[in-house]
C-alpha positions in Angstrom: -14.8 4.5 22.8 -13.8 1.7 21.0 -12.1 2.0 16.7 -11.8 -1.3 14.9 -8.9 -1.0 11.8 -9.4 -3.8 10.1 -7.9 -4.2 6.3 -4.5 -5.6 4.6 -2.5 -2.4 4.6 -0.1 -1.6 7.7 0.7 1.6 6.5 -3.1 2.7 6.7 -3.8 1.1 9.8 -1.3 3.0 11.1 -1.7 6.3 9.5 -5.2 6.0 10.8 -3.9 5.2 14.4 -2.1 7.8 14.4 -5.1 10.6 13.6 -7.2 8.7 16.4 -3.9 9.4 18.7 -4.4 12.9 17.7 -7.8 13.3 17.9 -8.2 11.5 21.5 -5.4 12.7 22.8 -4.8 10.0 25.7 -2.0 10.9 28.1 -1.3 7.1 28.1 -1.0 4.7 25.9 -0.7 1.1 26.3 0.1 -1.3 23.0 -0.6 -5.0 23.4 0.3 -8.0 21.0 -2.9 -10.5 20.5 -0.5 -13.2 19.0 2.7 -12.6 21.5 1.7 -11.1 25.0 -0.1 -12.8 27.9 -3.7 -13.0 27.8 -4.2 -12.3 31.4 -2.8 -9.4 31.1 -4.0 -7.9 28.1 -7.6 -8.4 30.0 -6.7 -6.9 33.0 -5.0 -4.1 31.6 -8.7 -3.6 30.2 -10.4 -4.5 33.2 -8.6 -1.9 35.3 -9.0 1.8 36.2 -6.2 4.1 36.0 -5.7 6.2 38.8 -3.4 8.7 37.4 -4.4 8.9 33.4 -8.0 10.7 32.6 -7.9 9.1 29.8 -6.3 6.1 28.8 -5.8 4.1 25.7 -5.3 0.5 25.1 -3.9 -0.6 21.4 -4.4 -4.6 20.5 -2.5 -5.4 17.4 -3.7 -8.5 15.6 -7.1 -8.4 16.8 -7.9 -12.0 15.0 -10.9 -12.9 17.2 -12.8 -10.3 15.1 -12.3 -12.3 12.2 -13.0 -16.0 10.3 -10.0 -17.4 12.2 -8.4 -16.6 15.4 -4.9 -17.3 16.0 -4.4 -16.0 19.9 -5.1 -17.3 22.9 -7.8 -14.4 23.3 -11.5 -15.4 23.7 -14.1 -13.2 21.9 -16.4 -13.6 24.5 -13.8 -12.8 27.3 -12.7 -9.5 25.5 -16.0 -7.8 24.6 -17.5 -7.5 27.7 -14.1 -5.5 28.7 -14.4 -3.1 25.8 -16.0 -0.2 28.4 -16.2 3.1 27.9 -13.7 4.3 30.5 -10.8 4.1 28.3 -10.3 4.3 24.5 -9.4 0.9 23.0 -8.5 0.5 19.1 -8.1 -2.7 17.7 -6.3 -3.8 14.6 -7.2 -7.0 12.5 -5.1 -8.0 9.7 -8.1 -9.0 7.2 -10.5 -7.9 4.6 -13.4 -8.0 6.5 -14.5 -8.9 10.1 -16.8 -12.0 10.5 -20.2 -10.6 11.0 -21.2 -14.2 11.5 -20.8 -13.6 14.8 -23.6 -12.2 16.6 -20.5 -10.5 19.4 -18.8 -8.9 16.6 -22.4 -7.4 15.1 -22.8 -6.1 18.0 -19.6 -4.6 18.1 -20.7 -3.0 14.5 -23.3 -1.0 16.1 -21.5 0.5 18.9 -17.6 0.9 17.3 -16.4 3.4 14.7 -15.2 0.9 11.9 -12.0 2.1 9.4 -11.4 0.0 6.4 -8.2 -0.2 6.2 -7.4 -2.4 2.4 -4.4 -1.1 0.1 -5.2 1.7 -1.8 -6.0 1.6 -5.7 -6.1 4.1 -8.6 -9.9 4.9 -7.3 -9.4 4.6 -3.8 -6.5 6.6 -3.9 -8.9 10.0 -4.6 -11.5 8.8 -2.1 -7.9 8.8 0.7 -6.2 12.3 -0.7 -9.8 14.2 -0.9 -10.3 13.2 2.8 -6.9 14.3 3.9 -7.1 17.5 2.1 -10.8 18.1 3.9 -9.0 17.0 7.2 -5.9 20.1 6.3 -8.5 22.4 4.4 -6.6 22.3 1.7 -7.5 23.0 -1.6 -5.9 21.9 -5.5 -6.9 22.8 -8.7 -8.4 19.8 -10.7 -5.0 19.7 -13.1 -2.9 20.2 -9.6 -4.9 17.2 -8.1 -4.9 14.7 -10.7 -1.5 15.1 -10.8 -1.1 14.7 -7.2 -2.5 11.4 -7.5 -0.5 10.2 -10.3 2.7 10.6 -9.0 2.4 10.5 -5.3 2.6 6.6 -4.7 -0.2 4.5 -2.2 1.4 5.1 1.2 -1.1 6.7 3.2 1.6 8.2 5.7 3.7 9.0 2.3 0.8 10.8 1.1 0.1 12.9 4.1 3.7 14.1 4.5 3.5 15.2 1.0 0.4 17.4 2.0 1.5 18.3 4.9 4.5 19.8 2.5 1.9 21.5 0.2 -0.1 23.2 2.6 2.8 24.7 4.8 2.7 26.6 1.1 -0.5 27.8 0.6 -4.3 26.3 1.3 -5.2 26.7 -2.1 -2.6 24.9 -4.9 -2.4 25.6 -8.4 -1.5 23.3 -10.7 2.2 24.9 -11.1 2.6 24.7 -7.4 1.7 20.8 -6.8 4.0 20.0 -9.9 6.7 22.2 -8.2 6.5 21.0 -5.0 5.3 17.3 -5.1 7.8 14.5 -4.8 7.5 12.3 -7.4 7.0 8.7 -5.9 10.1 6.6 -8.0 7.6 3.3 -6.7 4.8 4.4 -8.3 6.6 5.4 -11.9 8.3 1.7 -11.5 4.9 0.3 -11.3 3.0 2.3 -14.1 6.1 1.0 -16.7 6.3 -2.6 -15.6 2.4 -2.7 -16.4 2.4 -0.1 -19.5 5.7 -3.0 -20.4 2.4 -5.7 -19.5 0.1 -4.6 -21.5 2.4 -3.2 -24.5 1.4 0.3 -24.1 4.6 2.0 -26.6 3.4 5.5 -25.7 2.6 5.2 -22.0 6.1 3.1 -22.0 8.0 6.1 -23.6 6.6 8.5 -22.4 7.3 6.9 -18.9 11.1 6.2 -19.8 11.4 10.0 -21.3 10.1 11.1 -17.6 12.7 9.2 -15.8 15.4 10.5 -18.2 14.5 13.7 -17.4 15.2 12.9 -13.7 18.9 12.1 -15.1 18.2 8.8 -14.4 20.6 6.4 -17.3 19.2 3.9 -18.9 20.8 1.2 -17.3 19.3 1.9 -14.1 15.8 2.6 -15.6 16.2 -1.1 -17.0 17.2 -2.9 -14.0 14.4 -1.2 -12.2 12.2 -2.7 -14.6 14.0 -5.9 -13.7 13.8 -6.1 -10.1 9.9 -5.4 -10.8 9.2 -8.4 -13.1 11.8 -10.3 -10.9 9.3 -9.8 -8.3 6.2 -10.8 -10.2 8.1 -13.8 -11.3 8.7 -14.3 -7.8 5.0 -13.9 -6.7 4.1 -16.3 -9.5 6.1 -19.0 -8.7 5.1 -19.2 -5.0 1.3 -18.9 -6.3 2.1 -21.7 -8.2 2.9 -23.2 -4.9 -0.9 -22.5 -3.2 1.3 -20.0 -1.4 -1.4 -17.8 0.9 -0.7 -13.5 0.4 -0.1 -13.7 3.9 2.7 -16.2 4.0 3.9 -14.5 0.3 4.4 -11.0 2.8 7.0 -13.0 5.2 8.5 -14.9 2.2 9.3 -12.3 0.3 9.4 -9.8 3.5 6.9 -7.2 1.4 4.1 -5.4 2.5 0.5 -6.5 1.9 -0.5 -4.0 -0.6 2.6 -4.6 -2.6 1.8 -8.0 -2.8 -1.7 -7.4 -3.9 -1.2 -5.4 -6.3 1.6 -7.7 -7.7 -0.8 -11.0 -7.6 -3.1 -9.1 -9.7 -0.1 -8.8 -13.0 1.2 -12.3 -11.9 -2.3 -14.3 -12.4 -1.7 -12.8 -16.5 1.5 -14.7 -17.0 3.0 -17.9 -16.5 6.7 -18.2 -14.6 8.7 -19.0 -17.8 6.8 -16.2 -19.6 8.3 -13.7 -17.5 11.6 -15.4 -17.0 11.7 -15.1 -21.3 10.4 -11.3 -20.1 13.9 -11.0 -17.8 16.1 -12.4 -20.7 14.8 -9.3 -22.5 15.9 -6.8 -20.5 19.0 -8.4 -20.0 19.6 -8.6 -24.1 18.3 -4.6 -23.6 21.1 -4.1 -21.3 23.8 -5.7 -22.8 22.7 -3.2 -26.1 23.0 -0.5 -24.1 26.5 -1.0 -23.2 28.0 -2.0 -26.5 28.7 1.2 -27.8 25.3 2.3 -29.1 23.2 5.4 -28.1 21.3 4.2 -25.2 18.8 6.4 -25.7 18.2 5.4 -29.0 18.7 1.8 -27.7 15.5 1.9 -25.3 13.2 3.6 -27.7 14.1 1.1 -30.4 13.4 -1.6 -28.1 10.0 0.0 -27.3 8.9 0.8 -30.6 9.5 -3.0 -31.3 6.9 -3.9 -28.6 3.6 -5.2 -30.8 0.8 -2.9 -29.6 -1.2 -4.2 -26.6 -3.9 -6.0 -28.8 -1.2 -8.6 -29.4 -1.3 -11.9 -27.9 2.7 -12.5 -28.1 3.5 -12.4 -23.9 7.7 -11.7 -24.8 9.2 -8.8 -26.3 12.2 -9.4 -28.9 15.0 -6.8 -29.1 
């Protein structure tokens, strides 16, 4: 049986390894490095019969020969003829996509059970929690699920803990018991204000700072969360400015892929010196907070002075 994970995402490749470890249950494993270990023997581990396991599995990480460019010493044509059905063998490819120009890895396609394994989005994210609640028979009421979504963050091995949570509850959520019980991702709230701060959103933006308030979080930590985000979007800009690749912007910056991704996509809307202006902000807002004013009233002034988002002014003034 052979599983090809192929997508930008470790934490779904490996949340998805992990279910085809439960679901094959091998009584050995054996985990191979395409970029690092030997190339001999990687193949002869796959060329050889174990005597004592009834049913082993073999684990190649960076499987790069399935895609557009490989960078091991590993041959395509060397490795699929290995890829027998005496063992289970799950490779992993750090891309979007494999490269179907090449008429070993169609024929791969046919036989292999393929997992897509990109970083999650707001529509994605349903497709990923509906099939973990199928795979836990779990059920949530639509109020309890939307919810769910919203605040639990796009980690899939994040996401399944927090089910796995749920349904040690009950197998069928109400709406009160997901808000009880779910763990608010802090992440994911992060995210949703730098971009309702983006795209001038005042009521998304309050409502946003209110919730994190309610957490007993002060202000002067909400801010400087909103500062290490737009510090990191400058960052991101800048080294796109530099014809910086995502993959080399993932060991720069030592983030994960769909981080990254998802930070490109507010990065291409500004330039660096507009969100450095953006940072000046905030630090303006902080210094407010700290001189003797209410800081609650502080932040909501500051919001309420943000034009609506049909303006075309990319810097807040406080």
């Amino acid at each position: 049986m052979v599983y090809i994970l192929h997508g930008e995402d470790p934490s779904r490749r490996e949340y998805k390894l992990e279910t085809i470890k439960r679901k094959e249950n091998c009584d050995q494993i054996d985990r191979f490095d395409c970029q690092k270990d030997d190339p001999d023997v990687i193949e002869n581990v796959l060329d050889s019969y174990n005597l004592f396991a009834e049913k082993p599995m073999v684990i190649l990480d960076h499987a790069s020969f399935l895609g557009d460019k490989n960078d091991t010493k590993l041959e395509l044509e060397r490795i699929v003829p290995r890829l027998v059905d005496d063992k289970v063998i799950v490779l992993l490819l750090d891309a979007k996509k494999l490269d179907t120009r090449k008429k070993l890895v169609k024929q791969l396609q046919e036989t292999a059970t393929i997992m897509n394994c990109m970083p999650l989005d707001e529509k994605s994210l349903v497709t990923e929690v509906q099939t973990m609640m199928k795979e836990r028979k779990m059920k949530m009421d639509a109020r309890g699920f939307d919810y769910f979504c919203q605040n639990v963050g796009f980690s899939s091995p994040v996401i399944a803990s927090q089910l796995d949570k749920l349904a040690l509850y009950s197998q069928d959520l109400s709406y009160e018991d997901v808000k009880a019980l779910t763990t608010v991702e802090p992440t994911q709230d992060v995210f949703k204000m730098t971009n309702a701060l983006f795209a001038k959103n005042r009521v998304l933006l309050l409502e946003l700072y209110r919730n994190f308030r309610a957490q007993n979080m002060e202000p002067a930590a909400i801010i400087g969360l909103l500062a290490s985000q737009i510090r990191f979007v400058y960052q991101v800009r800048v080294l796109m400015d530099q014809g910086y690749r995502k993959e080399d912007m993932m060991s720069e910056l030592n983030a994960s892929s769909g981080r990254i991704w998802n930070t490109m996509k507010n990065a291409k809307n500004f330039s660096a010196n507009q969100l450095l202006e953006n940072l000046a902000t905030l630090s303006k807002l902080d210094q407010a907070t700290k001189s003797g004013v209410d800081r609650d009233t502080a932040f909501e002034n500051f919001i309420l002075q943000i034009d609506d988002q049909h303006s075309k002014q990319d810097v807040w003034q406080f």
